[in-house]
C-alpha positions as CSV (number, residue, x, y, z in Angstrom):
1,X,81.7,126.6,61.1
2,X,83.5,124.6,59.0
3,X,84.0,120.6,59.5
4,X,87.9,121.3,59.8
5,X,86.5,124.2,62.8
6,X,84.7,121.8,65.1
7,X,87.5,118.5,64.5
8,X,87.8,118.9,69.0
9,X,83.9,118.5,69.5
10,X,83.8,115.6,66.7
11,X,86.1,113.7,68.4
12,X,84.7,114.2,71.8
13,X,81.2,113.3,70.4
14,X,82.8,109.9,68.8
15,X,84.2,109.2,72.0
16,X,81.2,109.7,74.0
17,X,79.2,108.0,71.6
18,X,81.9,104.7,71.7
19,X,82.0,104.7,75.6
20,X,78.0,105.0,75.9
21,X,77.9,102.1,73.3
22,X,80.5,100.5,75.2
23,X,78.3,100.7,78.6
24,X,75.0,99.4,76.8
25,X,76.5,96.7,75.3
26,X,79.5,95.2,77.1
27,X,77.5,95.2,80.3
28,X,76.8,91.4,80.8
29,X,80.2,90.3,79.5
30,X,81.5,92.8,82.1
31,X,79.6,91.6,84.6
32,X,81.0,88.0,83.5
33,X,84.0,88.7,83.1
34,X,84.4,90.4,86.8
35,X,82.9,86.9,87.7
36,X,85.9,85.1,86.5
37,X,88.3,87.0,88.2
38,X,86.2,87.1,91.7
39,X,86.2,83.6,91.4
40,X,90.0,83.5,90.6
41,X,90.7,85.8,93.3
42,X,88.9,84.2,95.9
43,X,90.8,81.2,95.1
44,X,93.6,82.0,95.4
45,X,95.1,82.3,91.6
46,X,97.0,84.6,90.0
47,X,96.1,87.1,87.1
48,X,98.3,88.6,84.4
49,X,97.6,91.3,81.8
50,X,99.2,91.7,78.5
51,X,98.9,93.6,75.2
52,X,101.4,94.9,72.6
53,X,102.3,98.9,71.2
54,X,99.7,100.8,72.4
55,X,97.6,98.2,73.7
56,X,100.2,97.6,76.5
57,X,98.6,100.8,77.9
58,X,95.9,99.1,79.3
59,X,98.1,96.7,81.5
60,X,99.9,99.9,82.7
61,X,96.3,101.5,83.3
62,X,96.0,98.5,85.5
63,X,99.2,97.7,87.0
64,X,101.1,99.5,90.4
65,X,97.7,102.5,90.0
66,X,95.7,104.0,92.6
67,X,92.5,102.3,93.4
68,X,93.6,99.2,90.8
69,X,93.7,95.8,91.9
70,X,97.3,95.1,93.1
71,X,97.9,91.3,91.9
72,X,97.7,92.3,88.1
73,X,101.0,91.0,87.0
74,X,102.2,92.8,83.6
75,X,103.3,90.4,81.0
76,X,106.0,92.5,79.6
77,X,106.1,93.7,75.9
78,X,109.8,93.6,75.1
79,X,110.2,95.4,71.9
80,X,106.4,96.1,71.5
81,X,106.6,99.4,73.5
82,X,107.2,103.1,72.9
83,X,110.9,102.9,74.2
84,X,112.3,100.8,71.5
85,X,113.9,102.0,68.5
86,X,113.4,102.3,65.8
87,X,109.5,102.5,66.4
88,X,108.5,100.3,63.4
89,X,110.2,97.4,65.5
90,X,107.0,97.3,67.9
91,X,104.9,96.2,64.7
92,X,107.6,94.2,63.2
93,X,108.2,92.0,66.3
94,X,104.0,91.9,66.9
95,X,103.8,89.3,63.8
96,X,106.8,87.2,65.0
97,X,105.3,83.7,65.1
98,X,106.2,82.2,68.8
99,X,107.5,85.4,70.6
100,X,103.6,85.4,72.6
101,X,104.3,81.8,73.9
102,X,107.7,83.1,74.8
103,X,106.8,85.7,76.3
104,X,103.6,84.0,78.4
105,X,106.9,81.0,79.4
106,X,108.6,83.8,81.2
107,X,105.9,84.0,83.5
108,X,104.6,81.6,86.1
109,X,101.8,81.2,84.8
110,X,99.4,78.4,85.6
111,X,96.3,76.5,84.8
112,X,93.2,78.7,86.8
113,X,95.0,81.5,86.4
114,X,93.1,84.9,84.9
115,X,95.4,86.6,81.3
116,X,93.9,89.9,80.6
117,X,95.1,90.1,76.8
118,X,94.1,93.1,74.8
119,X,94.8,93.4,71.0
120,X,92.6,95.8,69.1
121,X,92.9,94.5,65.7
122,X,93.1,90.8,66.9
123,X,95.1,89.6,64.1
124,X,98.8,89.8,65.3
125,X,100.7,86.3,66.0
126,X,102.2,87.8,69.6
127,X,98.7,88.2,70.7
128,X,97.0,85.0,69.4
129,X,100.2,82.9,70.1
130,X,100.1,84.1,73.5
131,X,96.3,82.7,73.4
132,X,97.0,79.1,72.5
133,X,99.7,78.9,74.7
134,X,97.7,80.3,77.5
135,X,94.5,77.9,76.5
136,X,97.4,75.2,76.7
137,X,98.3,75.9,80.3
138,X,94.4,76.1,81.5
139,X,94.1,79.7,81.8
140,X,91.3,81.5,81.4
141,X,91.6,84.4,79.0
142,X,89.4,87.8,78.8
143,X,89.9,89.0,75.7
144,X,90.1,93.3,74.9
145,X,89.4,94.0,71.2
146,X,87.1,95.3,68.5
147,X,84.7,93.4,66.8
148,X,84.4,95.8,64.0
149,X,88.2,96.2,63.5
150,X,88.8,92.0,63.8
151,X,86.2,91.2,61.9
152,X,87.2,93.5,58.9
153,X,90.9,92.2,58.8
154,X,92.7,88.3,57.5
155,X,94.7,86.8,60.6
156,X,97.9,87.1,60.3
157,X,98.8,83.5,62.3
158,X,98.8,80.3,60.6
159,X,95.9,78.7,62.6
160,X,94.0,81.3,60.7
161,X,92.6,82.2,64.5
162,X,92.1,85.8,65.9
163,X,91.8,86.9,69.6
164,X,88.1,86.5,69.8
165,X,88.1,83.2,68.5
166,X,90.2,82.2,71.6
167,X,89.0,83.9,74.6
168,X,86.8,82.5,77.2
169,X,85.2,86.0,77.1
170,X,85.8,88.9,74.5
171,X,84.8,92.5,75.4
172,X,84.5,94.4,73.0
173,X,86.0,98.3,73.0
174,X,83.8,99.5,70.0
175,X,86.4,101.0,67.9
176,X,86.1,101.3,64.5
177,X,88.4,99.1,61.8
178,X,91.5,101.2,62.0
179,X,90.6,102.9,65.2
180,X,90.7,106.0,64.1
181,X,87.6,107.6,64.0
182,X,87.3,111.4,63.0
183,X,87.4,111.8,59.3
184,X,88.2,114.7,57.4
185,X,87.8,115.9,53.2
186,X,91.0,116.1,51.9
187,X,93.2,113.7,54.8
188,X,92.7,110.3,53.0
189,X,93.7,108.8,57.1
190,X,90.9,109.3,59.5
191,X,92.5,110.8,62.9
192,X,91.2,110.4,66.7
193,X,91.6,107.0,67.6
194,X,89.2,105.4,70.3
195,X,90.6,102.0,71.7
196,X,92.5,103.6,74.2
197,X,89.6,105.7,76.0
198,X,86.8,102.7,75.4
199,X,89.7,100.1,76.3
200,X,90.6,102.2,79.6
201,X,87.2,102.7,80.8
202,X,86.6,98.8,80.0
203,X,89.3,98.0,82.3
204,X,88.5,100.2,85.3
205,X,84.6,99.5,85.1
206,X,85.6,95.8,85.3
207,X,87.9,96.3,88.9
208,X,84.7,98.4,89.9
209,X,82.8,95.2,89.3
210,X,85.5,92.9,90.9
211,X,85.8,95.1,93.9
212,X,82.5,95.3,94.9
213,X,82.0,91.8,94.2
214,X,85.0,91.1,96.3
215,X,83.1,93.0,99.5
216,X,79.6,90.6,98.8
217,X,81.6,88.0,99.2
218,X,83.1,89.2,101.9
219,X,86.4,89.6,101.1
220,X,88.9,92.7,101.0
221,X,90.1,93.6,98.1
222,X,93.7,93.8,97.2
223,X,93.9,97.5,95.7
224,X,96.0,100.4,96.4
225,X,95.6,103.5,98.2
226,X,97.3,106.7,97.0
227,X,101.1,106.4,98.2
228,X,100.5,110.7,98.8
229,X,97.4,110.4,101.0
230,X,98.8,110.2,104.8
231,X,98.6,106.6,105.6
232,X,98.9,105.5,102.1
233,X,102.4,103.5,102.5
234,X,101.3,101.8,105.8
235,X,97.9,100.5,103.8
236,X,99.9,99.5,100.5
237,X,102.3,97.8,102.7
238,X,100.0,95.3,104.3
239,X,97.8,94.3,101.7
240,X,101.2,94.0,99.9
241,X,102.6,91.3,102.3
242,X,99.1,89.9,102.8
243,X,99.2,88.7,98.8
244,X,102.9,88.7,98.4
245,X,102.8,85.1,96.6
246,X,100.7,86.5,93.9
247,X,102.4,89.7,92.9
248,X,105.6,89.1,91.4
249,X,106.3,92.6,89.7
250,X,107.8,94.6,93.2
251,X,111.1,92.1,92.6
């Protein structure tokens, strides 16, 4: 069988491999991380998640989901999403010095406050803008990127910063530079990217961690039941009114 045969069970086995990596590795920053937001949970603050393009797809993973944790506010990506047209806008509008700060001002954001902020590459002013302007306000930030992929790449932000250099803690997706991570003779563009998979299964390890953390502590945690499992509205709807002043995305 030919390498161009088998291009389905070499992307599986890359992704396998990343999110096996992924578990080895990322476990204590994980564990810290989940730390952070128990901690900013019990007391009473609010957490926001953000990322631009495809990266935005982790906040949806996270936001208004079965079994997610129901006060993740989504810091909106206007532009940086695939409904806008044309599509090259989204990484146009990603290097616009100051749209991250004024984006994060639209929210109500405040200082003990949790920004989940996920940019693979690291290197974009909307992400690393958002950052400072974050770090500003006294929120902690838990950054979602590659180290490979950052580390291989200039910033493109004045300061010179990237993500990682700004987060309180960085987890790390294991993607390669450029993401993509299935090569083939003859395509000079590898294909099969991984951020997505490793960033997804970052994100709902880490409300694994949070929730069960949560229950030690003796607190119930804010996540939502299945709106098609009998019951399922009457459970959303109190645990909706019990942390009303935290979600602000049902408005």
């Amino acid at each position: 069988m030919s390498t161009r045969d088998n291009g389905a069970d070499r992307y599986f086995d890359a992704a396998l491999a990343a999110l096996t990596a992924v578990r080895e590795q990322q476990a204590e920053p994980l564990r810290a991380a989940a730390r952070l937001l128990v901690d900013a949970i019990a007391a009473g603050q609010q957490l926001f998640s953000f990322g631009a393009s495809h990266s935005f797809i982790l906040t949806e993973e996270l936001v208004y989901r079965t079994g997610g944790l129901m006060i993740v506010n989504p810091v909106y990506p206007h532009g940086m999403n695939l409904m806008v047209r044309p599509m090259t806008l989204t990484s146009q509008l990603e290097r616009v010095l100051g749209l991250g700060a004024t984006l994060l001002a639209g929210t109500n954001i405040a200082a003990g406050d949790v920004l989940l902020l996920t940019s693979t590459s690291g290197r974009n002013a909307v992400a690393i803008d958002m950052a400072i302007a974050a770090r500003e306000r006294g929120v902690k930030i838990i950054g979602i990127t590659s180290l490979a992929y950052s580390q291989s790449v200039t910033s493109r932000h004045p300061t010179g910063k990237k993500v990682l250099d700004l987060c309180d803690i960085v987890l790390d997706n294991g993607a390669p530079a450029g993401d993509a991570a299935v090569a083939f003779d003859g395509c000079p563009q590898p294909v099969g990217p991984l951020s997505t998979v490793t960033g997804v299964a970052l994100v709902n390890a880490l409300v694994c961690q949070v929730v069960g953390e949560l229950l030690d502590r003796g607190i119930e945690p804010p996540v939502f039941q299945s709106a098609n499992l009998d019951g399922g509205d009457e459970y959303n709807a109190r645990l909706l009114a019990a942390n009303r002043e935290r979600i602000h995305y049902m408005l």
